[in-house]
KEBAKOL-548033 format. One record per residue (C-alpha): residue number from 1; residue in one letter; y, x, z. Coordinates in Angstrom, 1 decimal. Each point is the difference from the previous one (the first is absolute). Last residue first. Example, Ala and Ser with C-alpha at 12.3 -4.5 7.8 and 13.67 -1.06 7.14 Angstrom:
# residues 2
+-----+------+--------+--------+--------+
:  nr : rest :     yy :     xx :     zz :
+-----+------+--------+--------+--------+
:   2 :    S :   -1.1 :   13.7 :    7.1 :
:   1 :    A :   -3.4 :   -1.4 :    0.7 :
+-----+------+--------+--------+--------+
***
This chain:
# residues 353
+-----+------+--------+--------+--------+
:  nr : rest :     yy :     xx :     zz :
+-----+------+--------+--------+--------+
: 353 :    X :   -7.1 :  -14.0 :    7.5 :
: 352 :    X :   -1.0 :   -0.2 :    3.1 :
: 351 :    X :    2.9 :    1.2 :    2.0 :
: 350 :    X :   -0.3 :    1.7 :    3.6 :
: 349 :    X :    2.3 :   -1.0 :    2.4 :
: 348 :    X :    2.8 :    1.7 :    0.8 :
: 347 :    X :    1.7 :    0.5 :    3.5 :
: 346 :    X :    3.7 :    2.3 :   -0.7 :
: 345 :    X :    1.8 :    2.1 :    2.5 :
: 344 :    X :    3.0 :    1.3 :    1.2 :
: 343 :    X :    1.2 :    3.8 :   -0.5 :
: 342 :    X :   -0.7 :    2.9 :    1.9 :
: 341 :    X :   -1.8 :    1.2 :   -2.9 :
: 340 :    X :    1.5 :   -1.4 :   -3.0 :
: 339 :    X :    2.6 :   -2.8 :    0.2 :
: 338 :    X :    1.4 :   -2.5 :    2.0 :
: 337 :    X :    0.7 :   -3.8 :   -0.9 :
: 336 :    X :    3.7 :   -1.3 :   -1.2 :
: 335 :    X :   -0.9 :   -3.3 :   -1.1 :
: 334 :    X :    1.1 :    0.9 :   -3.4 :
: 333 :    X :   -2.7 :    3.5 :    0.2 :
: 332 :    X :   -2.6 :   -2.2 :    1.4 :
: 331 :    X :    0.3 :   -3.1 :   -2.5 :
: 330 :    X :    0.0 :    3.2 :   -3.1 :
: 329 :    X :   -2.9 :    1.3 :    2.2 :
: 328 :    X :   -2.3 :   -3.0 :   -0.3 :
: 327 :    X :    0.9 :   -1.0 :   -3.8 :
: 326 :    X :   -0.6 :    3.3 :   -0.9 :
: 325 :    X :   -3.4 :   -0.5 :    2.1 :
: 324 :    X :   -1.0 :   -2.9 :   -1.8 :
: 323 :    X :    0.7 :    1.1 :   -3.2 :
: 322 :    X :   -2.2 :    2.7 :    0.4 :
: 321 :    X :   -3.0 :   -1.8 :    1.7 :
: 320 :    X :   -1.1 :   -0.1 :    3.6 :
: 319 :    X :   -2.2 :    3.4 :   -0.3 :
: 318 :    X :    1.0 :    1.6 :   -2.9 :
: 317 :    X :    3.9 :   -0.2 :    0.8 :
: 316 :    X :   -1.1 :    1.0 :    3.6 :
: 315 :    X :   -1.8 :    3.7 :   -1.8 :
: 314 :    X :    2.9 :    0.5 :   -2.4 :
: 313 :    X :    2.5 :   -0.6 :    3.1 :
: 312 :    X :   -2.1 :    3.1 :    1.4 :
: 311 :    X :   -0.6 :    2.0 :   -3.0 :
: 310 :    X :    3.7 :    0.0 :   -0.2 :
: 309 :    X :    2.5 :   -1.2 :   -3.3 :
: 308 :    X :    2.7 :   -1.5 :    3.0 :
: 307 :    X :   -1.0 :    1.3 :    3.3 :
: 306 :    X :   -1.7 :   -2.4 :    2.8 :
: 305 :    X :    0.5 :   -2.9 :    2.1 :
: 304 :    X :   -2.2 :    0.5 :    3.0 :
: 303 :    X :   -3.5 :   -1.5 :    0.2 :
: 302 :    X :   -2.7 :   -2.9 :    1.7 :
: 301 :    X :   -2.6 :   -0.7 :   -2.3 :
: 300 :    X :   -2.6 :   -2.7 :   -0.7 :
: 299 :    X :   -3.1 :   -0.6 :   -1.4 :
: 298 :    X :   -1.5 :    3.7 :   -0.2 :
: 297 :    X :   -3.8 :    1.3 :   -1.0 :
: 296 :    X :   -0.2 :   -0.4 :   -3.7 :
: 295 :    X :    3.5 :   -0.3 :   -1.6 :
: 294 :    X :   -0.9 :    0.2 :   -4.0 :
: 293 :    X :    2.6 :    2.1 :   -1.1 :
: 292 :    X :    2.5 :   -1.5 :   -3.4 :
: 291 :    X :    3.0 :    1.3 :    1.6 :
: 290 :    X :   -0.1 :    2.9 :    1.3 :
: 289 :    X :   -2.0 :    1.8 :    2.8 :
: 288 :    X :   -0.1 :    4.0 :   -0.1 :
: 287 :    X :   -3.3 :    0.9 :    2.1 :
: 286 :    X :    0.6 :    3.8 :    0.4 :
: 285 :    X :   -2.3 :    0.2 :    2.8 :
: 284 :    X :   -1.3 :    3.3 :    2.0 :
: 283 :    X :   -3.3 :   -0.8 :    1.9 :
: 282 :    X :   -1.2 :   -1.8 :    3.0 :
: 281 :    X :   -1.4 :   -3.1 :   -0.7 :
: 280 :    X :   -2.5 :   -2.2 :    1.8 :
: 279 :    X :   -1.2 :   -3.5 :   -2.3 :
: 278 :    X :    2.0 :   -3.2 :   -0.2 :
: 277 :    X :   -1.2 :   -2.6 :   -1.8 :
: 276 :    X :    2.7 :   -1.6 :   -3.1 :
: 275 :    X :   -2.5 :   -1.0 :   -2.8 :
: 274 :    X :    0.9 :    3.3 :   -1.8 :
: 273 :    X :   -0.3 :    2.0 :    3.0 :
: 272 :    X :    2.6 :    0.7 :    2.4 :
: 271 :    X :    1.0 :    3.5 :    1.4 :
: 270 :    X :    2.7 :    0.5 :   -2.1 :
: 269 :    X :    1.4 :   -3.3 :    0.5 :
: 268 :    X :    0.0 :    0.5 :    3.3 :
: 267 :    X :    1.3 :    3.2 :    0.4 :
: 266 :    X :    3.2 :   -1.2 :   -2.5 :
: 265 :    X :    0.2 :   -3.0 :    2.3 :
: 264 :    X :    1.1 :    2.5 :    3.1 :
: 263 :    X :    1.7 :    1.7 :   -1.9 :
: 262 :    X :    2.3 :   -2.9 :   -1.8 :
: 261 :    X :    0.7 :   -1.3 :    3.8 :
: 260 :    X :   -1.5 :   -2.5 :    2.4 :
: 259 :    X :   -2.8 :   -0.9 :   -2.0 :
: 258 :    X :   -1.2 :   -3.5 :    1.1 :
: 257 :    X :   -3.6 :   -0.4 :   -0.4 :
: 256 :    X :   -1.1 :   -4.3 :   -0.3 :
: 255 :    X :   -2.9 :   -1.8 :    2.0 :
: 254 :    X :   -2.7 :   -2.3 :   -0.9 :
: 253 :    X :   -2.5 :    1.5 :    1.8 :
: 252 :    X :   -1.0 :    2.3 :   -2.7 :
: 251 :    X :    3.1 :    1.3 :   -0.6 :
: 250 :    X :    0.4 :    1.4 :    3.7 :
: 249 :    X :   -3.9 :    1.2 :    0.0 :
: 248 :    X :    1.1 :    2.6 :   -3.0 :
: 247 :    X :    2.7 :    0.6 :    2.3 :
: 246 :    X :   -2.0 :    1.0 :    3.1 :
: 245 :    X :   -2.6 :    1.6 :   -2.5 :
: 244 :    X :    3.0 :    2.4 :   -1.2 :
: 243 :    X :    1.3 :    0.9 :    3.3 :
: 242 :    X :   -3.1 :    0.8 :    1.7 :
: 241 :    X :   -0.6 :    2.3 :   -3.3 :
: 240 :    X :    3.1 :    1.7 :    0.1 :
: 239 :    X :    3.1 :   -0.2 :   -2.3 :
: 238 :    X :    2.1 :    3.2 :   -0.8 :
: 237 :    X :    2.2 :    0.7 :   -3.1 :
: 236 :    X :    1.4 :    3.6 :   -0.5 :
: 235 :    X :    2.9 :   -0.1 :   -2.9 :
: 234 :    X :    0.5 :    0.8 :   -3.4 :
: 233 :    X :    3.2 :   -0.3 :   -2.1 :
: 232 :    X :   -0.2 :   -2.3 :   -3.0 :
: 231 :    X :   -0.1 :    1.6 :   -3.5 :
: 230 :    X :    2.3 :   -2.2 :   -2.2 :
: 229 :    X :   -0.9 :   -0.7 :   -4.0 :
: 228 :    X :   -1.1 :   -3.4 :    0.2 :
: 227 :    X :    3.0 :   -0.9 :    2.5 :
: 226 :    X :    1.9 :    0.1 :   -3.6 :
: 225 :    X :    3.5 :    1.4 :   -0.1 :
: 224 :    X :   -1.4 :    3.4 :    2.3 :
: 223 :    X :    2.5 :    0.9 :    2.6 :
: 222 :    X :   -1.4 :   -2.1 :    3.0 :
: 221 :    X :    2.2 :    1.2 :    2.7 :
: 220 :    X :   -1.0 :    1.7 :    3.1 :
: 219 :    X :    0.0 :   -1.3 :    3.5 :
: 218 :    X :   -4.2 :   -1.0 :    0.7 :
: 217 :    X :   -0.2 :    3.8 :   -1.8 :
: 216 :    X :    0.4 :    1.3 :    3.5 :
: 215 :    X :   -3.0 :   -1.2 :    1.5 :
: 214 :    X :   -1.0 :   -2.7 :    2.1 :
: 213 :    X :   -3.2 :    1.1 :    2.0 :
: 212 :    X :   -2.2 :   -3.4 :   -0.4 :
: 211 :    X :   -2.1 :   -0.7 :    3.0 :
: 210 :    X :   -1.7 :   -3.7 :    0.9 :
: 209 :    X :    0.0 :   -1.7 :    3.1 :
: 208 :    X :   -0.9 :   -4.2 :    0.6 :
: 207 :    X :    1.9 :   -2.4 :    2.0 :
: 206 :    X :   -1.0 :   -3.2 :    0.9 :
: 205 :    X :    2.0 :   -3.7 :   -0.8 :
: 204 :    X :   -1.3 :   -2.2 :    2.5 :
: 203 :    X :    3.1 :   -1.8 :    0.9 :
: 202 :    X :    0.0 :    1.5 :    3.1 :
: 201 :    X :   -0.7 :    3.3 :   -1.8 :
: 200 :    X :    3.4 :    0.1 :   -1.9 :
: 199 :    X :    2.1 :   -1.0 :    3.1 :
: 198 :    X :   -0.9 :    3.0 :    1.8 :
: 197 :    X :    0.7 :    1.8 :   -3.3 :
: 196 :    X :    3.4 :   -1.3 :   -0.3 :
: 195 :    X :    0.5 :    0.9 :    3.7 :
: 194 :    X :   -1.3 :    3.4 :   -0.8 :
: 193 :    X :    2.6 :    0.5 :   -2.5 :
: 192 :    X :   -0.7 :    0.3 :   -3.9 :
: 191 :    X :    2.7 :    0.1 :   -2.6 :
: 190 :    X :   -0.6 :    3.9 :   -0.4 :
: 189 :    X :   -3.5 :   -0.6 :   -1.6 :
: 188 :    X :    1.7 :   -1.0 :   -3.4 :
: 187 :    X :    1.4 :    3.5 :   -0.1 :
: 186 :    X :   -3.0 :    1.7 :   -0.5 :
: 185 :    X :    1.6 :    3.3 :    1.2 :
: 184 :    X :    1.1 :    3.1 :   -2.5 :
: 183 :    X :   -1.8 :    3.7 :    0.7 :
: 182 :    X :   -3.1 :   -1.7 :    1.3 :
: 181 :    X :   -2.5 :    2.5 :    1.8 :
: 180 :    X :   -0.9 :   -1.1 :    3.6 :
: 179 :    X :   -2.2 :   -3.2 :    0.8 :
: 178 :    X :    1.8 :   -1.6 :    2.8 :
: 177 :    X :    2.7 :   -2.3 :   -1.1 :
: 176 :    X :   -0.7 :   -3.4 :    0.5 :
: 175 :    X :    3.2 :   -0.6 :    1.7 :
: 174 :    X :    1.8 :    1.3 :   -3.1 :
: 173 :    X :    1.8 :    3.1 :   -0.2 :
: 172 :    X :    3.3 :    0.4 :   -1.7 :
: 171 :    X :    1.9 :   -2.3 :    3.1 :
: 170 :    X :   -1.5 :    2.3 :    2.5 :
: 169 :    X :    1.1 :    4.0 :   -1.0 :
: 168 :    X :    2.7 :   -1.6 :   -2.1 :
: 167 :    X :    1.8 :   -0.9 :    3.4 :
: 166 :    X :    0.7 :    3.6 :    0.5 :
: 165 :    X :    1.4 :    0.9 :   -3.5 :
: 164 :    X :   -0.8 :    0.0 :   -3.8 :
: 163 :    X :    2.8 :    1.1 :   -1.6 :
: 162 :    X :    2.5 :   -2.6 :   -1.9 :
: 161 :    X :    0.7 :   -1.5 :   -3.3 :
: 160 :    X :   -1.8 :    2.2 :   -2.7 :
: 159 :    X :   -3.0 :   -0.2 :    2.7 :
: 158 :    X :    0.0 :   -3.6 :   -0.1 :
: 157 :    X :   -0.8 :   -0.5 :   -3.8 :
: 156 :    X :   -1.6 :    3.5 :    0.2 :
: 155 :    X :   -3.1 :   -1.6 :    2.5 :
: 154 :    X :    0.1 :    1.5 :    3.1 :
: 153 :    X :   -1.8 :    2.9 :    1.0 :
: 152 :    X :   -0.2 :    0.6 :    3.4 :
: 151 :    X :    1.2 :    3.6 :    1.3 :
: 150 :    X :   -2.4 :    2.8 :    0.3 :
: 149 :    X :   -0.3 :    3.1 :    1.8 :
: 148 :    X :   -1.7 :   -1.4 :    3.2 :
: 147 :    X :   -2.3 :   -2.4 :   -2.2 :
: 146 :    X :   -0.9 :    2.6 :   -2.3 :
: 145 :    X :   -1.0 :    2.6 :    2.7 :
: 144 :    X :   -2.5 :   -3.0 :    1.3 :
: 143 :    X :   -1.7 :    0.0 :   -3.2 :
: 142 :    X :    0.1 :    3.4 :   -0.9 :
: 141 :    X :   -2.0 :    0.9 :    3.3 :
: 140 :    X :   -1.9 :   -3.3 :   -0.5 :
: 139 :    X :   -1.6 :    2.1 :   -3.2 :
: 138 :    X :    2.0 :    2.4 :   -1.4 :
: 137 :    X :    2.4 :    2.5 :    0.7 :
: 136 :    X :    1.4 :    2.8 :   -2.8 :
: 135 :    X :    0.3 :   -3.1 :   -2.2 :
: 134 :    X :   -0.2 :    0.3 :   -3.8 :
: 133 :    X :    2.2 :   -2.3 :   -2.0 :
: 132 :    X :   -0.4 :   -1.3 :   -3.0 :
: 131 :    X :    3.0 :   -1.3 :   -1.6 :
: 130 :    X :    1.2 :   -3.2 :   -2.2 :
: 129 :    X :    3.7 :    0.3 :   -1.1 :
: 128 :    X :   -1.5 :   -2.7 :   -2.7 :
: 127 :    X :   -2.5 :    1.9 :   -1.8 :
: 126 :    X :   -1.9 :    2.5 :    1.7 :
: 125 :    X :    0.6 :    3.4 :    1.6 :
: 124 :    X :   -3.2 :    2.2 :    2.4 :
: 123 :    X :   -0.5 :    2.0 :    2.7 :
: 122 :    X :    3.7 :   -0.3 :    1.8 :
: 121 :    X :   -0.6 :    2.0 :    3.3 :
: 120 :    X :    0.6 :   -1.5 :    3.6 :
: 119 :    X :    1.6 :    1.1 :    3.2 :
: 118 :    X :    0.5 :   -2.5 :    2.9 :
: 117 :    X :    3.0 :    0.4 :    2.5 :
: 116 :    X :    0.3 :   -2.3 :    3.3 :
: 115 :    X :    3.6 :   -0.4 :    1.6 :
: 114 :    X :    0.2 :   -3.6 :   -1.1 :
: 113 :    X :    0.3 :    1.2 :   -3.4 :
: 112 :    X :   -1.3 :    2.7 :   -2.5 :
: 111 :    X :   -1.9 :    0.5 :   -3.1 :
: 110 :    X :   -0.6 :    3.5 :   -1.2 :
: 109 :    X :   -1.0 :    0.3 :   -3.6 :
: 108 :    X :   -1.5 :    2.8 :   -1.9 :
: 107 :    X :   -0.4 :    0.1 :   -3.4 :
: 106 :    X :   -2.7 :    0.7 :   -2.0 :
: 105 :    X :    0.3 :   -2.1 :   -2.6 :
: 104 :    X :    3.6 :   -0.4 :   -0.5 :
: 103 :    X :    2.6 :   -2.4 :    1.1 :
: 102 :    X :    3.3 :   -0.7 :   -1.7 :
: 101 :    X :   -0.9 :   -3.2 :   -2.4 :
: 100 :    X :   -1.0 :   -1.8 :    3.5 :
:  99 :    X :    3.2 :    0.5 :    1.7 :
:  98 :    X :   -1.1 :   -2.3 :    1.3 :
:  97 :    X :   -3.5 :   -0.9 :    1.1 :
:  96 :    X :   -2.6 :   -2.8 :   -0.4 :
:  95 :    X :   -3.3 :    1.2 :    1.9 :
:  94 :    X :   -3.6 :    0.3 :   -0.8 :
:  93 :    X :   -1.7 :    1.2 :    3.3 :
:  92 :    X :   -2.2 :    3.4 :    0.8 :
:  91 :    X :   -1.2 :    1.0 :    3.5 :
:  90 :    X :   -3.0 :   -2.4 :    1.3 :
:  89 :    X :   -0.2 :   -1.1 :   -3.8 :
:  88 :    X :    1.9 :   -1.9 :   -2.5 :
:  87 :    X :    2.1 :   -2.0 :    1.8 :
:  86 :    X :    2.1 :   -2.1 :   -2.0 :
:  85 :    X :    3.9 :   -0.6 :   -0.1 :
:  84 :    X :    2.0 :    2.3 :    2.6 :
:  83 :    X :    3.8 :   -0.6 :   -1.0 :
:  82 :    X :    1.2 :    4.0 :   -0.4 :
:  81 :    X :    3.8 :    1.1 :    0.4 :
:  80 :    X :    1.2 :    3.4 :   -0.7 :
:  79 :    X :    2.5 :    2.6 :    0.6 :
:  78 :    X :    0.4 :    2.9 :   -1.4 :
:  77 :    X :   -1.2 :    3.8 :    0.4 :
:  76 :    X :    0.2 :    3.6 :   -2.2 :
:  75 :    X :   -0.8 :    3.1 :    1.1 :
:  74 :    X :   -3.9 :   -0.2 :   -1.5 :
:  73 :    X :   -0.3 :   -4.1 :    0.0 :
:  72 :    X :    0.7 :   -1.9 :    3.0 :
:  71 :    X :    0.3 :   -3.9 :    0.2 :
:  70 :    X :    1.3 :   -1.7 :    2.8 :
:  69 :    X :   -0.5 :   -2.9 :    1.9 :
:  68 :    X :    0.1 :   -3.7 :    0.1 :
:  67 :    X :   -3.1 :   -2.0 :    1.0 :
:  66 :    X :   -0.1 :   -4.0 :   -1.3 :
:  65 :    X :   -3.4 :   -1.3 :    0.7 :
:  64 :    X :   -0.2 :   -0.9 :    3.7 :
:  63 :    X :   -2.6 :   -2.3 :    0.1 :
:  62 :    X :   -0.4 :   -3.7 :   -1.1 :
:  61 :    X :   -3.0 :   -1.3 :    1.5 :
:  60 :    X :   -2.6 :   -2.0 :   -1.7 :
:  59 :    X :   -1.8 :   -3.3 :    1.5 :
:  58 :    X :    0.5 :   -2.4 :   -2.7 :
:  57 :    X :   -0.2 :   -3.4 :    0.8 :
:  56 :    X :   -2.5 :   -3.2 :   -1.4 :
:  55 :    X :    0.7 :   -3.4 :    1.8 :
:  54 :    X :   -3.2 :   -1.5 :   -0.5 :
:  53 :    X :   -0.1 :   -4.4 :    0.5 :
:  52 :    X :   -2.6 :   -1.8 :    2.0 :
:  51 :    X :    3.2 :   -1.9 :    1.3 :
:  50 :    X :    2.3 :   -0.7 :   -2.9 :
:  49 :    X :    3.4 :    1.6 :   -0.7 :
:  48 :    X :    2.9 :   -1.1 :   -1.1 :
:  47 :    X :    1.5 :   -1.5 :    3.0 :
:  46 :    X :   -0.8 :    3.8 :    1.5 :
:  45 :    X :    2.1 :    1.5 :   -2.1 :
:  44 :    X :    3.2 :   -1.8 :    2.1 :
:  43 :    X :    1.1 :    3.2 :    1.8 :
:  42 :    X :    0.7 :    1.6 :   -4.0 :
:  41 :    X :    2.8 :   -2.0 :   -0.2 :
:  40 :    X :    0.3 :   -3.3 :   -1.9 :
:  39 :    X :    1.5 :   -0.8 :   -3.9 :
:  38 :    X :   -2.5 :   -2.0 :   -1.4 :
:  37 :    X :    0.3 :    0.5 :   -4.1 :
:  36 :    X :   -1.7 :   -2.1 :   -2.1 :
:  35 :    X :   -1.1 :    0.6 :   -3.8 :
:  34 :    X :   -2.9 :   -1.9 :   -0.5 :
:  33 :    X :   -2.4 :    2.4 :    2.7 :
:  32 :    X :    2.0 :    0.9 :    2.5 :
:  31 :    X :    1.9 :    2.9 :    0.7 :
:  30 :    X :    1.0 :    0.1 :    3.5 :
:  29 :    X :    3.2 :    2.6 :    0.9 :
:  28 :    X :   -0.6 :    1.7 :    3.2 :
:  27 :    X :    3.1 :    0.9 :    2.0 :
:  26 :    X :    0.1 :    3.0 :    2.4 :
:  25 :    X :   -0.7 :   -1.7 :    3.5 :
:  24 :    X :   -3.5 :    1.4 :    1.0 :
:  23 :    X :    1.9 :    3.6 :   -0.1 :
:  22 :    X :    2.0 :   -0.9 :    3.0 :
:  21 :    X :    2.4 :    1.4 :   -1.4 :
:  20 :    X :    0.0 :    0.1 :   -3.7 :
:  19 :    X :   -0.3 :    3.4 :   -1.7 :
:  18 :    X :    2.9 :    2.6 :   -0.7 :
:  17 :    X :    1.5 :    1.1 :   -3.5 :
:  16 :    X :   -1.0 :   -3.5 :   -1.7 :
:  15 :    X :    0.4 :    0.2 :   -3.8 :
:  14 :    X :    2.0 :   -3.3 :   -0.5 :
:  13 :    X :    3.5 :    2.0 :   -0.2 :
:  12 :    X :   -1.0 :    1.9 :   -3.2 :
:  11 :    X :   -0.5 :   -3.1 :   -2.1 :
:  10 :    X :   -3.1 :   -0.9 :   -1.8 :
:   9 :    X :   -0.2 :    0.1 :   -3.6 :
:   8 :    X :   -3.9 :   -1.3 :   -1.5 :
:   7 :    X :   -2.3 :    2.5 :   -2.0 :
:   6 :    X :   -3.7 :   -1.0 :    0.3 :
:   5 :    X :   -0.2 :   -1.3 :   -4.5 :
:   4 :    X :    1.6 :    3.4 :   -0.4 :
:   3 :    X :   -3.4 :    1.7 :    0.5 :
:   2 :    X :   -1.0 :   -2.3 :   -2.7 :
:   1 :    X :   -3.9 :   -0.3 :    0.3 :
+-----+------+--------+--------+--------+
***
């Protein structure tokens, strides 16, 4: 398809620079089936939900990607500034850096901040300002030095307007957060407080885990005119057995899987056979969802409003119709909704055709 076909203008002042507080009262726009819009906040979920429904979360947690430091070849230095994108190894990650065009192979880095200093070697140069990097740490030593060197990593549509401070360090992780190694946070899981949750399982709505480490590439622009011809970014996908069968058994009583997020959905969908049962997966997925997909495993989804021409709005558009969703986000943008990741929300159900 078109690439242009997922562009739409949105105003600068309706990207949200700080999230809803308390997080359970960002809005949440309802797109129904026909063509209605419910405008409710994301506190009333639960009036959408059945019992014996599976509220589906991701688990990751957004570490500190972004290191600064500087660079140091023969006499020479600079400074530097990596975003940590995939872990390659106990020592090695893929990172995006700048200067990009001005490192070398072989060069040594030294990142530094919080009063902790970690050197690193550039192995390798791809396309994009991609960079290997080779660790002189590794393991949880790496892990833990990363975390004392590193700042949060917001997204560029928030870090062009402010640093990442203090309150970052909570409102940028999600209270499901425990499974370290996202360098962006699945955003739709910031909505949730545990009074929302309380009030989830009294209706009978349970919750079920899976892990998707959100990478980088969740952020960059599709540049190809046809999304035919784009390469989607991977990322690692978890979903365990217990949790599978626990699903599978959802479905077959009758009940419905909520995604709460594109990630969490994108694990699903990747683990799902063709008749829609669940099976363990732990792997790297490049699942790229358009539409046209056959939806195998999800019925509804609960989601930010994303970029214009993303895999992400791509990915909605083919899940509740493209029309649809224009339709959804011009209402949003004219009734003054928030955008992107500390933005409001939107519940979708799944469309048959």
């Amino acid at each position: 398809m078109r690439v242009d076909l997922f562009d739409f203008n949105l105003p600068q002042d309706s990207i949200a620079l700080r999230p809803a507080d308390p997080r359970d009262s960002a809005r949440m726009l309802v797109a129904g089936i026909g063509g209605l819009f419910e405008d409710r906040i994301v506190r009333d979920l639960s009036n959408y939900l059945r019992p014996g429904d599976a509220l589906v979360v991701n688990d990751s947690r957004v570490i500190h990607a972004r290191l600064s430091g500087r660079r140091f070849r023969d006499a020479l230095s600079a400074n530097v500034e990596a975003t940590l994108i995939e872990r390659l190894d106990a020592s090695r990650w893929r990172a995006l850096m700048r200067p990009a065009k001005k490192l070398a192979i072989g060069d040594r880095i030294c990142f530094m901040g919080h009063g902790r200093a970690i050197d690193a070697r550039v192995e390798a140069k791809g396309e994009d300002g991609e960079i290997t990097l080779v660790f002189e740490l590794q393991g949880p030593a790496l892990d833990i030095a990363i975390e004392q060197a590193g700042v949060m990593p917001l997204p560029p549509y928030i870090a062009g307007k402010r640093s990442a401070d203090a309150r970052d360090e909570s409102d940028y992780q999600t209270i499901f957060a425990r499974e370290a190694g996202a360098v962006a946070a699945p955003t739709a899981g910031l909505h949730f407080t545990p009074q929302l949750l309380a009030t989830l399982e009294a209706r009978g709505v349970r919750l079920h885990r899976v892990t998707l480490h959100v990478g980088a590439g969740t952020f960059l622009p599709v540049k190809a005119e046809d999304t035919d011809l784009h390469r989607m970014h991977e990322e690692f996908a978890r979903l365990d057995a217990e949790t599978a069968q626990a699903l599978n058994d959802v479905r077959a009583g009758g009940g419905r899987i909520v995604a709460v997020g594109t990630t969490a959905l994108r694990v699903l969908e990747s683990a799902a056979n063709d008749s829609g049962r669940l099976a363990p997966y732990a792997a790297r997925t490049r699942i790229f969802i358009t539409p046209g997909y056959r939806f195998r495993a999800v019925d509804m989804l609960l989601t930010n409003f994303h970029l214009p021409r993303s895999t992400l709005f791509m990915l909605v558009a083919a899940f509740a119709g493209l029309e649809r969703m224009k339709a959804a986000y011009a209402h949003a943008i004219k009734s003054g909704y928030r955008f992107y990741s500390y933005g409001d929300a939107c519940l979708l159900q799944r469309s048959e055709t």
